[in-house]
C-alpha positions as CSV (number, residue, x, y, z in Angstrom):
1,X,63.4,98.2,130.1
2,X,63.8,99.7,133.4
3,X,67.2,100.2,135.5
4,X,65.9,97.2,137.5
5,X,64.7,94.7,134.7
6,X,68.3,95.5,133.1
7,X,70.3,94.8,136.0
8,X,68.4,91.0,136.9
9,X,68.9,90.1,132.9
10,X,72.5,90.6,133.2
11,X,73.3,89.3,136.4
12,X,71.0,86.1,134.7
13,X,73.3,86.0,131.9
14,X,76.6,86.4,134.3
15,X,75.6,83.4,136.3
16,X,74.5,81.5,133.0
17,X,77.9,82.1,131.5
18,X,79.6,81.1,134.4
19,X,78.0,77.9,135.0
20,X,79.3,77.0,131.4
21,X,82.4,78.5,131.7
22,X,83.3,75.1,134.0
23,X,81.2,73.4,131.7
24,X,84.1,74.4,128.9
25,X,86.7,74.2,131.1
26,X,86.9,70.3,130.7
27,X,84.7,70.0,127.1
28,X,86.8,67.9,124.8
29,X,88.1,69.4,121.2
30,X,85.9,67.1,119.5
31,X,83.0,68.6,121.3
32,X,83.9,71.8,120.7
33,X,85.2,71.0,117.2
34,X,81.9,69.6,116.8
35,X,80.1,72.4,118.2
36,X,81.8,75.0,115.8
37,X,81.3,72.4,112.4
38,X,77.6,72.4,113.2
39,X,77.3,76.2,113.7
40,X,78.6,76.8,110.4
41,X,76.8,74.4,108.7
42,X,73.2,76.0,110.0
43,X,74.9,79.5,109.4
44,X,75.3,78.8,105.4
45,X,71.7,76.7,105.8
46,X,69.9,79.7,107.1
47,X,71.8,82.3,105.2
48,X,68.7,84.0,103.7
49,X,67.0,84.1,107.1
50,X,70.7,86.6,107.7
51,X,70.5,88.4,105.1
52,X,66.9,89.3,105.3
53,X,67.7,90.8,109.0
54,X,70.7,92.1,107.8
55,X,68.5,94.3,105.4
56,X,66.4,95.7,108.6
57,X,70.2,96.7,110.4
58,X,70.9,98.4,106.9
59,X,67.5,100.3,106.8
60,X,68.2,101.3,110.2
61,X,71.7,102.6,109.8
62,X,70.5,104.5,106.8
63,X,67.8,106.0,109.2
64,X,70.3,106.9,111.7
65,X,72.9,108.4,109.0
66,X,75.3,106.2,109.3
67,X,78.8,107.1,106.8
68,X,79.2,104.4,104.1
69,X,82.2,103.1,105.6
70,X,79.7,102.3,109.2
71,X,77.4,101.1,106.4
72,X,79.9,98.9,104.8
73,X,81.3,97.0,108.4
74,X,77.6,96.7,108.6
75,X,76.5,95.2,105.5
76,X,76.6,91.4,105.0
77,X,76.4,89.5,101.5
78,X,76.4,85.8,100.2
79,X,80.2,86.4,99.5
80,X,80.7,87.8,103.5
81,X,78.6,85.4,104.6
82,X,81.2,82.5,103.4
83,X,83.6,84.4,104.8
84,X,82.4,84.0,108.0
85,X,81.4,80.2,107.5
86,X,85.4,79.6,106.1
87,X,86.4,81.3,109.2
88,X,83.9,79.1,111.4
89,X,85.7,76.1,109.9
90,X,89.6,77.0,110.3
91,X,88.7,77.9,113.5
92,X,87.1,74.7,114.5
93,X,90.7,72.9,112.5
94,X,92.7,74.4,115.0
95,X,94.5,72.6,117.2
96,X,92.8,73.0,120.9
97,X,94.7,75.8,122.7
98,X,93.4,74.5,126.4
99,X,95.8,72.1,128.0
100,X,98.6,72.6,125.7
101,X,102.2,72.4,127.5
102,X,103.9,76.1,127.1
103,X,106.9,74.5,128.9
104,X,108.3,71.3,130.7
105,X,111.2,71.5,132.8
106,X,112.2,69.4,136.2
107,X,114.0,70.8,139.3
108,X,117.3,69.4,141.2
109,X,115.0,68.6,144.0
110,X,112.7,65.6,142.1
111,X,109.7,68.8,140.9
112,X,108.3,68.1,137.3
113,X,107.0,71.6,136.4
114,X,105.0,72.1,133.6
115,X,102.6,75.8,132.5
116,X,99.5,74.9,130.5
117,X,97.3,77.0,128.9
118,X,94.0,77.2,131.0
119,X,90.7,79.2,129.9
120,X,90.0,82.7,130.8
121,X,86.6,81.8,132.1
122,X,83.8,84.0,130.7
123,X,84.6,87.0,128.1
124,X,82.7,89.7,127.8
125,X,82.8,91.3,123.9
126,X,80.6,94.7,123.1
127,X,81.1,95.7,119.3
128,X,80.0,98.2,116.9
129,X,78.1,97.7,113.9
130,X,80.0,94.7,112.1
131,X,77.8,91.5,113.1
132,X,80.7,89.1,111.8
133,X,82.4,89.5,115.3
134,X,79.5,87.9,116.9
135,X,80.7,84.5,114.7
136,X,84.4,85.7,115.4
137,X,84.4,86.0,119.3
138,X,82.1,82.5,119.8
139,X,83.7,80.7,118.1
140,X,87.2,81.4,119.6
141,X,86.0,81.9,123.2
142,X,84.2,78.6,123.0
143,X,87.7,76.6,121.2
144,X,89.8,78.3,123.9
145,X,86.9,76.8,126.6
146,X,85.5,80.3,127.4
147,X,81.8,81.2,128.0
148,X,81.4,85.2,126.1
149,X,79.0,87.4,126.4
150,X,78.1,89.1,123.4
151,X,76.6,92.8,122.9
152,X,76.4,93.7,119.4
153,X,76.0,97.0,118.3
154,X,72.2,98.3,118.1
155,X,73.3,98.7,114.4
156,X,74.0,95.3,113.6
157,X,70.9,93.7,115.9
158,X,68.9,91.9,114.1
159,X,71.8,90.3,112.1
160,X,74.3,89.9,115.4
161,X,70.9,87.7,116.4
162,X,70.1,85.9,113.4
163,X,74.2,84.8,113.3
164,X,74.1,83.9,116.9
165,X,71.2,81.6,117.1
166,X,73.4,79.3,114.6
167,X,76.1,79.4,117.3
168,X,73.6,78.2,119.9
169,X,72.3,76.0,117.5
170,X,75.6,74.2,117.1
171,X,76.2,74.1,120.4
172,X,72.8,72.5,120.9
173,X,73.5,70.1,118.3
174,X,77.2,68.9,120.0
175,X,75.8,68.9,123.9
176,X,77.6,71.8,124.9
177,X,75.4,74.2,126.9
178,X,73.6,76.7,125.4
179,X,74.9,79.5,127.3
180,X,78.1,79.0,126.5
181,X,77.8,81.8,123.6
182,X,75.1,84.2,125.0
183,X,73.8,87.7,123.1
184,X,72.4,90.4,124.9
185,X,68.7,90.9,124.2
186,X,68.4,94.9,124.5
187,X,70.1,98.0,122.8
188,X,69.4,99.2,126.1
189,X,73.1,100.9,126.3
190,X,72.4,100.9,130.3
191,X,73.4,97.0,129.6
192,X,76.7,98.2,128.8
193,X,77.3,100.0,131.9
194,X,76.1,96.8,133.8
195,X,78.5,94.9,131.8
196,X,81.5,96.2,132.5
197,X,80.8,96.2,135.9
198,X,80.4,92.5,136.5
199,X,83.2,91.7,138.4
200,X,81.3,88.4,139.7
201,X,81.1,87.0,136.5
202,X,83.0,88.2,133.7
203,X,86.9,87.7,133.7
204,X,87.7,89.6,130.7
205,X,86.4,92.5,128.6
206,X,87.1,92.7,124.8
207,X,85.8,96.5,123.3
208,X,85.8,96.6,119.6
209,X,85.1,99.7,118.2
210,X,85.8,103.2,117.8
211,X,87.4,105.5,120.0
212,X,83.9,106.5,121.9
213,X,83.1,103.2,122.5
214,X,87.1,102.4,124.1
215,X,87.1,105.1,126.0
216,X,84.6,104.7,127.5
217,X,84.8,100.8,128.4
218,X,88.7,101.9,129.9
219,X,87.1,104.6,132.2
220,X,84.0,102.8,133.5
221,X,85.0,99.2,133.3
222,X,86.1,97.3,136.7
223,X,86.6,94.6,134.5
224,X,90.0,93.9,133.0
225,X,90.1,95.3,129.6
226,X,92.2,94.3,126.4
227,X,92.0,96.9,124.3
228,X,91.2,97.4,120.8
229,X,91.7,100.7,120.0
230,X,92.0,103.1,116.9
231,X,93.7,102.4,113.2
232,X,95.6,105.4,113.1
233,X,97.7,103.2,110.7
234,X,100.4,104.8,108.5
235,X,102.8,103.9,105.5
236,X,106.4,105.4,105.3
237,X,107.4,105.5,101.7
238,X,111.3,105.3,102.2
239,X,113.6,106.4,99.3
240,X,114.5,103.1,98.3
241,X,110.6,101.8,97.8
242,X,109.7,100.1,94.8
243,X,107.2,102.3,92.8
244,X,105.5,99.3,91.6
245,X,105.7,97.8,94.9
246,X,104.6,101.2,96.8
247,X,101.7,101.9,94.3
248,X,99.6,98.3,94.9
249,X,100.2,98.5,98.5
250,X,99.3,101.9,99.2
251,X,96.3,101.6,97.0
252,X,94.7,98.6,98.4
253,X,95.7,99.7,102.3
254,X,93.5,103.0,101.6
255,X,91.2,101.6,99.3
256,X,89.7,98.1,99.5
257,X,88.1,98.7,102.5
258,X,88.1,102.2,104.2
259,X,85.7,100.9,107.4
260,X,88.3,98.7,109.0
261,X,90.9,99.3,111.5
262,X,93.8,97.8,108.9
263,X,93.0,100.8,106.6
264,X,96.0,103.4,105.7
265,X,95.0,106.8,107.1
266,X,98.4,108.7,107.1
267,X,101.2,108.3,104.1
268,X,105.0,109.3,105.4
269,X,107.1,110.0,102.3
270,X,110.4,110.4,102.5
271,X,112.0,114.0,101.4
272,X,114.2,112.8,98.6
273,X,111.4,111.2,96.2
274,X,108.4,113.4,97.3
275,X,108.5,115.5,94.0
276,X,108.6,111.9,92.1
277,X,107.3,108.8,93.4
278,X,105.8,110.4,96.2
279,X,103.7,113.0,94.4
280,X,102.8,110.0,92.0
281,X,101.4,108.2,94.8
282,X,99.5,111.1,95.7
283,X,98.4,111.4,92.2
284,X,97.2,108.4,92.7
285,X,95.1,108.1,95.2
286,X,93.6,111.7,93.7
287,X,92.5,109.4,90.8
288,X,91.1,106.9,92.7
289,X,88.6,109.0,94.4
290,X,90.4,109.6,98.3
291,X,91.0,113.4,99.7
292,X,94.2,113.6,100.2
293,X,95.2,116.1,102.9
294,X,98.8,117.4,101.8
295,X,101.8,118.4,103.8
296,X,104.3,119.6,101.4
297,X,102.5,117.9,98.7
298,X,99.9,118.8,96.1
299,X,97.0,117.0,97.2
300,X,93.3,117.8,97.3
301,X,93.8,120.3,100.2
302,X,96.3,121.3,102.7
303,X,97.0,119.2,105.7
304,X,95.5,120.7,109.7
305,X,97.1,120.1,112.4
306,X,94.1,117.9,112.7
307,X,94.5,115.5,110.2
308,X,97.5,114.3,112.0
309,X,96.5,111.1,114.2
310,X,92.9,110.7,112.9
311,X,91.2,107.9,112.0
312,X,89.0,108.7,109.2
313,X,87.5,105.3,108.0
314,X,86.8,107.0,104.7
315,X,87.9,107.8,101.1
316,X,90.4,110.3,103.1
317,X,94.3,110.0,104.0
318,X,96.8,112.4,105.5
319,X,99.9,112.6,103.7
320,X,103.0,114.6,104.7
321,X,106.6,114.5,103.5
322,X,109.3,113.6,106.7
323,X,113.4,113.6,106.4
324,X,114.0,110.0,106.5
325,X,112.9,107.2,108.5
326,X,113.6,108.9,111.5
327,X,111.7,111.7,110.9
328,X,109.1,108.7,109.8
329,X,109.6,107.1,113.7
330,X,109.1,110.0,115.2
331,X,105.6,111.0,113.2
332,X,104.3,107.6,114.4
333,X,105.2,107.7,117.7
334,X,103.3,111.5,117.9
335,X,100.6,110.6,116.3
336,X,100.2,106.7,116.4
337,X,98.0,104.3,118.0
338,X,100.4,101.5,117.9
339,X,98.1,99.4,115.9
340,X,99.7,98.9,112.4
341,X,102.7,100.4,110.7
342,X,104.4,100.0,107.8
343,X,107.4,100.6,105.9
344,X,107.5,100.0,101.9
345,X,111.6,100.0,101.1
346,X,114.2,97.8,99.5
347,X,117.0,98.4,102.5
348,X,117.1,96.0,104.5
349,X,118.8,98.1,107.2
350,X,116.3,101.1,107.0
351,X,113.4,98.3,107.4
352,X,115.4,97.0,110.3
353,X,115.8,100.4,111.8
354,X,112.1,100.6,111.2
355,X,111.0,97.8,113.0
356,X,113.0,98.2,116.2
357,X,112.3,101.8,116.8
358,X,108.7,101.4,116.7
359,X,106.8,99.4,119.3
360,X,103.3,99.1,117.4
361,X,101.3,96.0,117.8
362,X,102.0,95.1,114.0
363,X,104.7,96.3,111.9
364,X,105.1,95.2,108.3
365,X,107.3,95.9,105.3
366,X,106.3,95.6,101.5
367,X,102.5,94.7,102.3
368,X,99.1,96.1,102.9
369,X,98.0,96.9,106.0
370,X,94.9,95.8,105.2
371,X,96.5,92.1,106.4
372,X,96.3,93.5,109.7
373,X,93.9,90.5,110.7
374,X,93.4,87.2,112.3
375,X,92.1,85.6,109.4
376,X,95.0,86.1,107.5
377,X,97.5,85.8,110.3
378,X,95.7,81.9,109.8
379,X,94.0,82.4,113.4
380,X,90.8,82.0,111.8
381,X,89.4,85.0,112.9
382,X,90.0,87.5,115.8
383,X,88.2,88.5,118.7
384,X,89.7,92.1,118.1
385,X,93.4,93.5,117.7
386,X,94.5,94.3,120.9
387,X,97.2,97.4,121.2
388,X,97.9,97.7,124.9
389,X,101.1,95.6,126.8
390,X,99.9,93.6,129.0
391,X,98.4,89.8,127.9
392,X,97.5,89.5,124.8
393,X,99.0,92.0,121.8
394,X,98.1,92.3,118.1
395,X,95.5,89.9,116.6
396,X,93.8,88.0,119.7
397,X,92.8,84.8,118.4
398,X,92.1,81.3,120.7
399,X,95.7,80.7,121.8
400,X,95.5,85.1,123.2
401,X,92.2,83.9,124.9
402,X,93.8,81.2,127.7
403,X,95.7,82.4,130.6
404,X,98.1,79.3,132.3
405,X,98.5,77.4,135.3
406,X,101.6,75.3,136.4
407,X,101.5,71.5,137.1
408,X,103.8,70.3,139.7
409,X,104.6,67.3,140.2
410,X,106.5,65.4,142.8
411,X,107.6,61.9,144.6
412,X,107.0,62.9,148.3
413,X,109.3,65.9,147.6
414,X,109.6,68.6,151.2
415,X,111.4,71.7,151.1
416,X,114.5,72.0,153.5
């Protein structure tokens, strides 16, 4: 497509989306409850039709070399697939963020103040390879009464596609306008670049991805941004830890599933047990089939300076042996990209210590980091997990997709 053609499809889609945006706006929850049931229901109907383009993404991503942890976010099964329907359906069992009363207070002069939660407006989403986030992101922009615009990955096209005509299809089926949940039709990545420049219509950008694809929606978008940015998830092993307790966590955060952001990439032991427990949980993860890059450990090579803060999304973890958990705090603040941390210990005080030292979007004690997601934070799904300050923070779910407005209400009240 040329410059041209790809600038009048995405103004088209910007006006679409924000045409139903005020559509939304007012939609009731049964509507949009409605909406979501049906889009499910066609998603597990047509699920062949899915898994048939999901084979052409896979061809392609084994044309374009992608690792088998991009091939495994990639790759969609009967199993994943009712994952995604189960997440349709908690999602649509939610109670309706828009209108709900955050607070409710009156004023000595007769004011009856109330802040509601109001939609965004339209939410722009551009992902990488995992076509699950195109049921994810509709189906929370559309209960928090948000139009989104959807660019998949050219990786995950055909499947991002096949998944989102059930979306419009339930939308369809509940009278909810069609262009409420919108996909962009290219892997033109100049559509990208128009994207994030669509002040006009887009209220909100949502990036989920790796750090190429962050950095560069922060640096070119004009758009507001809520960022999702790297795993760079560690485990401190304290020298209180369980070794039962240490040994299933650590293995399933590193190993269940390298390719997502909740994945353990860097393993803090403390001094006093690295020779026992530590080493074993080294050991461990030696036997299981993951590199281990060693800092005062004996793992399957010696730690770089460049393993430190690196999100490997692979059989791979840094591992380095620290003082205490202050030596732990201080790796993690280095090297961290305040996503998810974790401390496995049976002191309550250390885990205490832990938690209000560091400032990371999750922090969790005596569990897998692979939790690290709206699903199982019961939010249904996620739209992304967003590490910056400012709005929404951690797993961004309906309720992180409404802003608020204040009602005021009075009895022929004036101000002195």
């Amino acid at each position: 497509m040329s410059e041209t053609e790809i600038k009048s499809m995405m103004q088209t889609l910007g006006q679409n989306a924000k045409e139903a945006s005020a559509q939304l706006a007012t939609a009731t929850a049964e509507r949009k409850h409605a909406a979501l049931i049906s889009a499910f229901e066609h998603m597990w109907k047509n699920r062949t039709a899915i898994l048939e383009a999901n084979e052409k993404d896979l061809a392609f991503g084994r044309d374009k070399g992608l690792t088998d942890a991009m091939m495994d976010r990639l790759k969609l099964d009967e199993d994943r697939i009712r994952g995604i329907v189960d997440g349709l359906r908690t999602v649509a069992d939610q109670a309706d963020p828009v209108g709900e009363v955050m607070d409710d207070w009156k004023r000595p002069n007769g004011l009856h103040i109330q802040r509601v939660r109001t939609p965004l407006g339209v939410v722009g989403v551009i992902y990488e390879s995992r076509p699950n986030v195109t049921a994810d992101a509709g189906a929370l922009c559309l209960k928090s009464g948000n139009a989104v615009i959807l660019r998949g990955g050219s990786e995950s096209f055909h499947s991002s596609n096949a998944i989102h005509a059930a979306m419009v299809q339930g939308l369809r089926d509940a009278g909810l306008p069609e262009t409420a949940i919108q996909i962009v039709p290219t892997r033109d990545r100049a559509a990208v670049s128009e994207m994030l420049g669509m002040t006009d219509f887009i209220d909100v950008i949502v990036p989920r991805g790796g750090k190429g694809l962050v950095g560069l929606v922060q640096q070119e978008a004009r758009v507001p941004v809520f960022a999702h940015l790297e795993g760079i998830v560690h485990i401190y092993v304290d020298k209180t830890a369980d070794p039962q307790t240490a040994a299933d966590v650590v293995l399933n955060a590193k190993t269940r599933r390298t390719g997502i952001c909740g994945a353990a990439e860097c393993l803090l032991i403390h001094r006093e047990i690295a020779m026992g427990l530590g080493q074993d949980l080294v050991d461990m993860l030696k036997n299981a089939g993951v590199a281990v890059h060693a800092e005062g450990l004996e793992g399957t090579r010696p730690a770089t300076s460049d393993d430190w803060g690196k999100e490997y999304l692979d059989m791979i973890i840094a591992a380095k042996v620290v003082d205490d958990v202050d030596g732990a705090v201080a790796h993690i603040r280095k090297f961290g990209s305040q996503h998810t941390d974790c401390i496995l210990a049976e002191d309550e005080d250390v885990v205490d210590h832990f938690f209000a030292n560091l400032d990371s979007a999750i922090l969790m004690h005596n569990a897998s980091t692979q939790f690290a997601d709206g699903g199982e934070f019961g939010m249904g799904a996620e739209i992304g997990i967003a590490t910056g300050k400012m709005h929404a923070r951690g797993p961004v779910g309906a309720a992180q997709l409404t802003s608020f407005k204040y009602l005021v209400r009075g009895s022929g009240a004036v101000r002195d």
